[in-house]
VEXLONU-713849 format. One line per 5 residues: number of its first residue (from 1); their letters; for each residue x, y, z of C-alpha. Coordinates in steps of 0.25 Angstrom, whole numbers, always signed. Each point is the difference from the previous one (the first is absolute). Layout:
VEXLONU-713849
NUM	A	X,Y,Z; ...
end
This chain:
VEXLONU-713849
1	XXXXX	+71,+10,-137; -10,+10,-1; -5,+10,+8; -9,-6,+9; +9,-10,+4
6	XXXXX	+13,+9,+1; -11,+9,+12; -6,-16,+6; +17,-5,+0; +4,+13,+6
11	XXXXX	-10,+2,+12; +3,-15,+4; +14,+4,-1; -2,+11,+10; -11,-9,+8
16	XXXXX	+11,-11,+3; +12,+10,+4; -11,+5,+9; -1,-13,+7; +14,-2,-1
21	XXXXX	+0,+12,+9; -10,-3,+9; +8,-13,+2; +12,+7,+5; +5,-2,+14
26	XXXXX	-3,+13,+10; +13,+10,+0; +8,+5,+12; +2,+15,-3; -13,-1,-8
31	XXXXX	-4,+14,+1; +15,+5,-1; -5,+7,-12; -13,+2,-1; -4,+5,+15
36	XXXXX	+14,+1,+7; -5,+5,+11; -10,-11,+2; +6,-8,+12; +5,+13,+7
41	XXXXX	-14,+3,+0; -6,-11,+6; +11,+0,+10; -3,+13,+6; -14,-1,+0
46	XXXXX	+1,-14,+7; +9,+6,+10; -8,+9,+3; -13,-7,+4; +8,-10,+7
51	XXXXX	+7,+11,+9; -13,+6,+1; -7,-15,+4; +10,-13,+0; -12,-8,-2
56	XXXXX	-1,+4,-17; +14,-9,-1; -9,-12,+5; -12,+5,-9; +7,+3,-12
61	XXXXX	+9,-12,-1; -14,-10,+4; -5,+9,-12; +9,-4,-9; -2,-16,+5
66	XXXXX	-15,+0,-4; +3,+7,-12; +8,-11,-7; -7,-12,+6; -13,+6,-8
71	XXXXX	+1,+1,-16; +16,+3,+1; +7,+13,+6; -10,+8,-9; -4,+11,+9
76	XXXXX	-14,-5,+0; -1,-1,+16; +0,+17,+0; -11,+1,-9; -14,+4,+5
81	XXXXX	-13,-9,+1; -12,+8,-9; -14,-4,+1; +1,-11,-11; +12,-6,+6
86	XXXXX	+5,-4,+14; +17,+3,-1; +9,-8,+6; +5,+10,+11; -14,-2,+3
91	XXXXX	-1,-16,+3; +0,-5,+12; +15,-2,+3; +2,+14,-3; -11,+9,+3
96	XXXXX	+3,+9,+13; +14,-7,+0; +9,+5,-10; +7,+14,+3; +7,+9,-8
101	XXXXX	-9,+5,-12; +3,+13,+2; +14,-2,+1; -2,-6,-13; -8,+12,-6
106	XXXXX	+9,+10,+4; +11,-7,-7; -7,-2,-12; -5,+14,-1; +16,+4,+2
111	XXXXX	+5,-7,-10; -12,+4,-12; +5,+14,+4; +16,-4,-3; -2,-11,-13
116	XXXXX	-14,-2,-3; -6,-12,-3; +13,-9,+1; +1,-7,+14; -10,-10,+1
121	XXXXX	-9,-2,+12; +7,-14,+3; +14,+6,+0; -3,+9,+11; -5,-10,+8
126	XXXXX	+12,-9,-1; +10,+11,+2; -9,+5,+14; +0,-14,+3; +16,-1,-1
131	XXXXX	+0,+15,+6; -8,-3,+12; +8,-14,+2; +13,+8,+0; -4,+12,+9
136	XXXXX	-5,-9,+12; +14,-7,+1; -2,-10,-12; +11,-3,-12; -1,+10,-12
141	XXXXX	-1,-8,-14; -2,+5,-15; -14,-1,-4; -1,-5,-15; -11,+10,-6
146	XXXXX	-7,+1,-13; -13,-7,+3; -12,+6,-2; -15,+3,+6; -10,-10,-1
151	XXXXX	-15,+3,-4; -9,-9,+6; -2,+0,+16; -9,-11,+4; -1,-3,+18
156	XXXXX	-6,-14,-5; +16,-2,-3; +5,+2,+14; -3,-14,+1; +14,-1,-4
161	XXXXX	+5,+5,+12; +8,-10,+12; -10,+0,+12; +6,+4,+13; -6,-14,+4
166	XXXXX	+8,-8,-12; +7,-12,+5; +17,-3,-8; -7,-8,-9; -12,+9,-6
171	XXXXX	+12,+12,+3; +9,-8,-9; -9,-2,-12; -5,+15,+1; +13,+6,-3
176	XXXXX	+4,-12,-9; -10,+5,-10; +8,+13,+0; +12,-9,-5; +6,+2,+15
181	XXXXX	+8,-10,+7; -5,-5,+16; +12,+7,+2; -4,+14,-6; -12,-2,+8
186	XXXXX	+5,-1,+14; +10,+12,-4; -11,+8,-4; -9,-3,+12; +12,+9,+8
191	XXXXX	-9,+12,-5; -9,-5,+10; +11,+7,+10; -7,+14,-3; -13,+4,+1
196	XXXXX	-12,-5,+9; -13,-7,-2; -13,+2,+4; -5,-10,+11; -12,-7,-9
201	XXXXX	+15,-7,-9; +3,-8,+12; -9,+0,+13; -5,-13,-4; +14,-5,+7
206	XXXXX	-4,+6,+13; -14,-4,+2; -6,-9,-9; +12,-8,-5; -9,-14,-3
211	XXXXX	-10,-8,+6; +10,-7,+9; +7,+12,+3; -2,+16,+4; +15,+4,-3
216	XXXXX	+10,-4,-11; +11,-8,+8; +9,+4,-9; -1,+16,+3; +8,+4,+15
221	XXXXX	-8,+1,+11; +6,+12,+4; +0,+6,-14; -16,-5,+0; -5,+9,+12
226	XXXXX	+8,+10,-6; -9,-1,-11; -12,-1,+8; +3,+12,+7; +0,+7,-15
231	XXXXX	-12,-7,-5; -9,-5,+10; -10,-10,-2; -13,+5,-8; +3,+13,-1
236	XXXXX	-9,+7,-11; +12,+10,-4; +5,-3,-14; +12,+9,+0; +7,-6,+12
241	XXXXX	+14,-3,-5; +15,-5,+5; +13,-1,-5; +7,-11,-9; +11,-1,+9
246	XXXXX	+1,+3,+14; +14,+4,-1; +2,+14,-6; -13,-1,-9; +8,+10,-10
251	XXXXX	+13,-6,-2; +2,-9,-12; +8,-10,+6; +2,-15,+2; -7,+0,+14
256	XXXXX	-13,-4,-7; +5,-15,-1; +6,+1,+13; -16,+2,+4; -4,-11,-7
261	XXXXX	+12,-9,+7; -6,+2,+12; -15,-1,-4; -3,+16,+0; -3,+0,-16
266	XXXXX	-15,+7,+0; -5,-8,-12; -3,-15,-2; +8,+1,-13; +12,+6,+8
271	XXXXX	+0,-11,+8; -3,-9,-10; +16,+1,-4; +4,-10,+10; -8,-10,-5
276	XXXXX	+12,-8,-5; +14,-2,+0; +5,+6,-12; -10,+13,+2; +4,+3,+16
281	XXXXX	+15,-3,-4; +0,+14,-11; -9,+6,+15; +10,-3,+8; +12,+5,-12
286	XXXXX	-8,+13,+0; +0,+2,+15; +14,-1,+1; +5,+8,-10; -7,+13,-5
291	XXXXX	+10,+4,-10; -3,-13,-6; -14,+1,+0; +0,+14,-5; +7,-4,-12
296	XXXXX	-8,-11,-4; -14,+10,+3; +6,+9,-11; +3,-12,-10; -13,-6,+1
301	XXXXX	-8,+14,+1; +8,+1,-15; -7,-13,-3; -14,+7,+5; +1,+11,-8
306	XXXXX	-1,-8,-13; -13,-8,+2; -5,-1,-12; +9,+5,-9; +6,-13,-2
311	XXXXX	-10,-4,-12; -5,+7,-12; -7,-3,-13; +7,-5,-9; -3,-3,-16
316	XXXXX	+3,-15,-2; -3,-3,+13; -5,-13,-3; +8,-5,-10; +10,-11,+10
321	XXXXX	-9,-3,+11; -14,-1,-9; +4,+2,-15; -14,-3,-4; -6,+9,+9
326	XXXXX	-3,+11,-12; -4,-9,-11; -9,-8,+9; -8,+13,+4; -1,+5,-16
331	XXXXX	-5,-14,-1; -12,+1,+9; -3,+15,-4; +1,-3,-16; -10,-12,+2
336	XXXXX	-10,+9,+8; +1,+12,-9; -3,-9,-11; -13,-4,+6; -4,+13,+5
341	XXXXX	+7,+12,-6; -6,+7,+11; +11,-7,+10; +11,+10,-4; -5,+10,+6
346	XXXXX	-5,-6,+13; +13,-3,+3; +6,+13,-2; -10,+6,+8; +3,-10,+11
351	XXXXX	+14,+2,+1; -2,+17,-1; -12,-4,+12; +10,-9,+8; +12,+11,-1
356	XXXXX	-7,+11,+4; -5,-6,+15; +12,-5,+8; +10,+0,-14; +1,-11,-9
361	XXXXX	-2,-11,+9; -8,-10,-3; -11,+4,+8; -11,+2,-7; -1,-13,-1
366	XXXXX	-3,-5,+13; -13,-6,+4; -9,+7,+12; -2,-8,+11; -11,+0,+12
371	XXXXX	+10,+11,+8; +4,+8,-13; -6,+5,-13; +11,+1,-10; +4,+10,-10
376	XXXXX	-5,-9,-11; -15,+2,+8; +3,+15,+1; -10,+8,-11; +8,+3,-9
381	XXXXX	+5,-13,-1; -11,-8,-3; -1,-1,-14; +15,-4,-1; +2,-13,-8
386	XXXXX	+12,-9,-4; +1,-7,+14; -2,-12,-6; +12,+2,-13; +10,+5,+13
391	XXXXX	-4,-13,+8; +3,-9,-13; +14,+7,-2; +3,-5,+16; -5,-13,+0
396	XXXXX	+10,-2,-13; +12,+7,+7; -1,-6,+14; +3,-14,-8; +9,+6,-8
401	XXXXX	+7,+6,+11; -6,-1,+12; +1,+12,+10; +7,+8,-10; -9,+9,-8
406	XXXXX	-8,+12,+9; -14,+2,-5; +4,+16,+0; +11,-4,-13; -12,-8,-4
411	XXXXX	-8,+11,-2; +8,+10,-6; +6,-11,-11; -15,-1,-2; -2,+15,-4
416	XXXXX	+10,+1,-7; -3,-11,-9; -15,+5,-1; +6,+13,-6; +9,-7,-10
421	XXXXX	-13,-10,-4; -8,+10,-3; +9,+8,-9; +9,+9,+9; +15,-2,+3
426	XXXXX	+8,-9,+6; +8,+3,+13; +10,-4,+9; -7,-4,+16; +10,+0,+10
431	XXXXX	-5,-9,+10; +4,-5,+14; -12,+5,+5; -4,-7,+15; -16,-2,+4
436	XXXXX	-6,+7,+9; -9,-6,+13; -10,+12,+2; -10,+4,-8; -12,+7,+5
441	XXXXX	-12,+8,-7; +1,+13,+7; +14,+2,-6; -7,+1,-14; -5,+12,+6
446	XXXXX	+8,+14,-5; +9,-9,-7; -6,-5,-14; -3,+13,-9; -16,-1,-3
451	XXXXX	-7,+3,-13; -6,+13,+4; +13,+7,+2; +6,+14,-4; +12,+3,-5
456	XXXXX	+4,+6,+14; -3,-13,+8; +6,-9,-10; +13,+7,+0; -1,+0,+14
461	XXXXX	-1,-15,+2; +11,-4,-10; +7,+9,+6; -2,-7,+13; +6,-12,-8
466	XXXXX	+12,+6,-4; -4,+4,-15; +1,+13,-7; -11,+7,-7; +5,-6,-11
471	XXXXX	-1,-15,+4; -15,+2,+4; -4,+5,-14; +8,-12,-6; -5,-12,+9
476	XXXXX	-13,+6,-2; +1,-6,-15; -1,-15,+6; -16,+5,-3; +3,-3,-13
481	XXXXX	-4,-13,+2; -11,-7,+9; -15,+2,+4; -7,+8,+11; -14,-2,+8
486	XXXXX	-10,+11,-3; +1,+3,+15; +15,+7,-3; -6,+11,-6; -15,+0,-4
491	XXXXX	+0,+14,+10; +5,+5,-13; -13,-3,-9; -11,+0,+11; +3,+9,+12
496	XXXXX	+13,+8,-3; -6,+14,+9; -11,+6,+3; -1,+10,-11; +6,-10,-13
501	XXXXX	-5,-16,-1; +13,-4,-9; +15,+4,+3; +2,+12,-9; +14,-6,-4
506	XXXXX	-7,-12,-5; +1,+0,-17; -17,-1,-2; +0,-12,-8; +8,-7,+8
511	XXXXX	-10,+2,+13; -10,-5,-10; +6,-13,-3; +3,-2,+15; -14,+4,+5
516	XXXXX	-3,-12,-10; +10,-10,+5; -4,+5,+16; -14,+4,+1; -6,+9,+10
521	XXXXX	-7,-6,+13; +7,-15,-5; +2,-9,+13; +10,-10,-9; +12,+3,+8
526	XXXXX	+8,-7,-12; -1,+9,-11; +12,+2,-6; +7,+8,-10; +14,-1,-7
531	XXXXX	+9,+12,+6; +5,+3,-16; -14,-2,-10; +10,-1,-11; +11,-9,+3
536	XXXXX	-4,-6,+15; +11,-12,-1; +11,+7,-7; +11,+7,+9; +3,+13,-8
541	XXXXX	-3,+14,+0; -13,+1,-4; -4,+3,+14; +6,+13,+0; -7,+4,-13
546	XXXXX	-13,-4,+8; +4,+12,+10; +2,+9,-10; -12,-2,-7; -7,+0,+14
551	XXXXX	-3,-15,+0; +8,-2,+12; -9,-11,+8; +3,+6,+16; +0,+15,+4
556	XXXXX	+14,-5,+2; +4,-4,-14; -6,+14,-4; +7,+7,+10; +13,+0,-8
561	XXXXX	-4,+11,-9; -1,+8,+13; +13,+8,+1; +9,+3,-12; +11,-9,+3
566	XXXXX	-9,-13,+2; -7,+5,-11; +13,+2,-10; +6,-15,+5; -14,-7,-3
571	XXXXX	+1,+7,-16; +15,-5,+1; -6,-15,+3; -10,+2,-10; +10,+4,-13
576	XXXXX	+10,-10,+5; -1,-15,+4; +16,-1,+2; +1,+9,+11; -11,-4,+6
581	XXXXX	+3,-16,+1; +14,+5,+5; -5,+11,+10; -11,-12,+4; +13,-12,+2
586	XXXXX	+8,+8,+9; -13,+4,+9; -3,-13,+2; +13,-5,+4; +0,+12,+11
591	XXXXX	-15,-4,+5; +5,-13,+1; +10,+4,+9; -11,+7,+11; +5,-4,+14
596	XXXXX	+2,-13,-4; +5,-12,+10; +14,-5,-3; +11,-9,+9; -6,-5,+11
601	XXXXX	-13,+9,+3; -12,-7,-4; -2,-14,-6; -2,-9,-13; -13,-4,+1
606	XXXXX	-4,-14,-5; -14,+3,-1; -2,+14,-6; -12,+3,+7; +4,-5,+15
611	XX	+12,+4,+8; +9,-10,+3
end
């Protein structure tokens, strides 16, 4: 074995036991030794704004709820909307409702100060949600920890929330697709004994209940002009609000099924659990026996705690329910390379496109509709190409194995073997990958690096991705291969400032030959140009030994040679193919693994470019 493979065998080595390690159930006593005071911490800080205001137990354990209905327990309901992207805490079921941020914060701020950098976001919401359970009169419970913070906070996804208005059967499939029993689901609905609710969730019931009908029958009348009294008809006041529960509003107790029993439950969906048999007889259990509810509430906020951490990406994924899935994609991709050399890279750029807006999800595939232009529409995007190879690979699988195979794998099979065809190295795709069901233009926005980029706003944006420095200057080399419009960078030959015509950093000769290839003033907005002049279909390291002889294509390429470092890992590349290839594999196998869509989030789309 030589010394190119001894570097590819050992990062795949190390990739794997990653995975292996990301796989790994969530540890009570997680932090024991890393951050030992990490649960004391979280305690006192949520003792004390409950002491100070009983209603954060309420806020911070309904927190915790929307968290790990959206994208997992990630974290991603704390973090802020920006002005290219509306947040989660900012969607309609949460905006104005959810409490207890600060609380939050201040923990956070505690615990960098104590062990930086080492308890996640997610952790401290699932132990301030079991704190805030506890110190209201609820059952104490270990809380498994470990997981980590999520990047990508999207309000759109709040749709994944139960609706106060949700009948048992729309309740029942929600939390099915969080791998939760109906059971679980009445359980976990005792949460609703905390907390209140602003008027607008449920004063439909009160007034306009339906056509034939001003008041839900179901609801009290007594408990009804109780309510009436709280929000009265057609007031204009959005922060009128009432309790859960009108018995003690601040006691996490077994009362709230009581409520129910007797037709006081607030929401539809609370009184929804009635609906049958089976559903009011677990009511009716709870009712009478706290101590048994409280110890299933703890097991099945255990359960709650994991959602989605049940699946990860695994190599060989497909090998016993679709063993043909891998050879059938090369297939595809070898028989369009061979037409048109030009494929490889296209696919390579899709799937760096599709990862970097949402995670590797498949949605870059999408189709617009008359409500919605998709990401595929989005600027940057239009000159993507390869749907047609993607769609070929889909049709073969579905009759393969129908249902089986997501369009996000797809993809990424797909790149890899446009590297390997066009002369770079193999690699191992752990796949397992689910497809997304959004896919919008404005998200391309801030998320995909353009070509006009420095250094600083490249690192900036990988960073944002979860590469090093690194990883950027080495993912950049998929610019070995492929072609680019003249529009991409002809401000380099043309207009570059007000006092020089041509990029200064631009080797002269090969401004001339581009200002031949893209002339001035042309309105042909196909002009095209190969991203390596010497080797444009070969994956190797030529493109590096462009940038040093500043041939780079993009301000971007040439902006490696910006800071020593880039600049020393670009001459590595350049002197040695080896370490490149290997350094290249396992950055791909890491973008691969951007926020992807696992278990049961998501979908396997049987048309790539529609949701199912």
């Amino acid at each position: 074995m030589d010394r190119g493979q001894m570097l590819v065998a050992t990062v795949l080595c190390l990739l794997l036991s990653n995975i292996i390690s990301s796989e790994a159930e969530l540890e009570v006593g997680f932090y024991n030794y890393i951050c030992p005071a990490a649960e004391s911490i979280v305690h006192d800080e949520v003792k004390r704004a409950v002491s100070y205001n009983p209603g954060f137990a309420a806020g911070l354990l309904r927190m915790h709820f929307h968290d790990c209905f959206v994208r997992g327990c990630d974290g991603s309901v704390l973090i802020d909307s920006t002005p290219f992207n509306e947040a989660e805490k900012d969607g309609p079921p949460n905006k104005s409702s959810l409490r207890g941020f600060e609380v939050v914060d201040n923990i956070k701020s505690q615990l960098e100060a104590v062990c930086q950098g080492k308890v996640s976001c997610a952790d401290i919401l699932a132990f301030a949600a079991r704190d805030s359970v506890a110190l209201t009169g609820g059952p104490s419970y270990d809380v498994p920890a470990g997981r980590r913070d999520g990047r990508i906070s999207q309000a759109a996804d709040t749709k994944d929330l139960p609706g106060p208005t949700f009948g048992l059967a729309n309740l029942t499939a929600f939390f099915a697709k969080k791998n939760l029993t109906q059971e679980d689901m009445i359980t976990l609905s005792g949460g609703h004994k905390i907390g209140r609710s602003h008027c607008s969730f449920f004063d439909f019931r009160l007034y306009n209940f339906s056509s034939n009908m001003v008041q839900d029958p179901s609801l009290d009348p007594s408990y009804a002009e109780l309510l009436k009294h709280e929000c009265p008809k057609d007031s204009n006041d959005p922060n009128l609000v009432v309790p859960l529960n009108t018995l003690p509003p601040n006691a996490f107790d077994s009362s709230y099924y009581r409520a129910v029993l007797e037709g006081r439950g607030l929401f539809v969906s609370d009184q929804a659990l009635l609906s049958t048999p089976e559903s009011a007889a677990l009511v009716q259990q709870y009712a009478a026996d706290a101590c048994f509810f409280k110890k299933k509430f703890a097991e099945a906020m255990g359960r709650w705690g994991r959602s989605r951490l049940e699946a990860q990406l695994q190599f060989g994924f497909y090998d016993s329910i679709c063993p043909e899935a891998e050879s059938i994609v090369k297939d595809e991709v070898s028989k369009a390379v061979g037409a048109n050399p030009s494929f490889a890279a296209a696919l390579l750029r899709m799937h760096f496109h599709d990862c970097f807006v949402r995670g590797c999800d498949a949605s870059v595939f999408i189709d617009s509709t008359s409500s919605n232009t998709a990401e595929k529409d989005a600027p940057p995007n239009t000159s993507l190409r390869g749907f047609d190879i993607i769609d070929n690979a889909k049709l073969r699988l579905e009759e393969e194995c129908g249902g089986i195979v997501s369009c996000a794998d797809i993809l990424a099979f797909a790149a890899r073997d446009s590297i390997v065809l066009s002369g770079g190295l193999s690699y191992q795709v752990p796949a397992g990958r689910r497809d997304g069901r959004v896919s919008t233009a404005q998200e391309t926005n801030g998320n995909l690096p353009p070509p006009t980029f420095n250094i600083d706003q490249l690192i900036q944006i990988f960073t944002l991705k979860g590469f090093t420095q690194e990883e950027m200057v080495t993912l950049s080399g998929a610019h070995t291969i492929g072609v680019s419009h003249c529009s991409s960078f002809s401000s380099r030959l043309y207009n570059f400032s007000s006092t020089m015509s041509q990029d200064p950093d631009m080797d002269p000769t090969y401004g001339a030959e581009l200002m031949q290839l893209c002339p001035q003033g042309s309105t042909n907005s196909g002009l095209i140009v190969p991203m390596d002049p010497y080797s444009p279909n070969s994956f190797d390291t030529a493109y590096y030994n462009n940038v040093l002889a500043n041939q780079g294509l993009f301000t971007s390429d040439q902006a490696l040679l910006s800071t020593d470092i880039t600049a020393g890992q670009v001459i590595e590349y350049a002197n040695n193919t080896d370490i490149f290839y290997a350094d290249f594999a396992a950055a791909m196998v890491k973008m691969g693994q951007i926020e992807v869509l696992t278990g049961s989030l998501g979908e396997i789309r049987s048309n790539c470019r529609v949701i199912n």
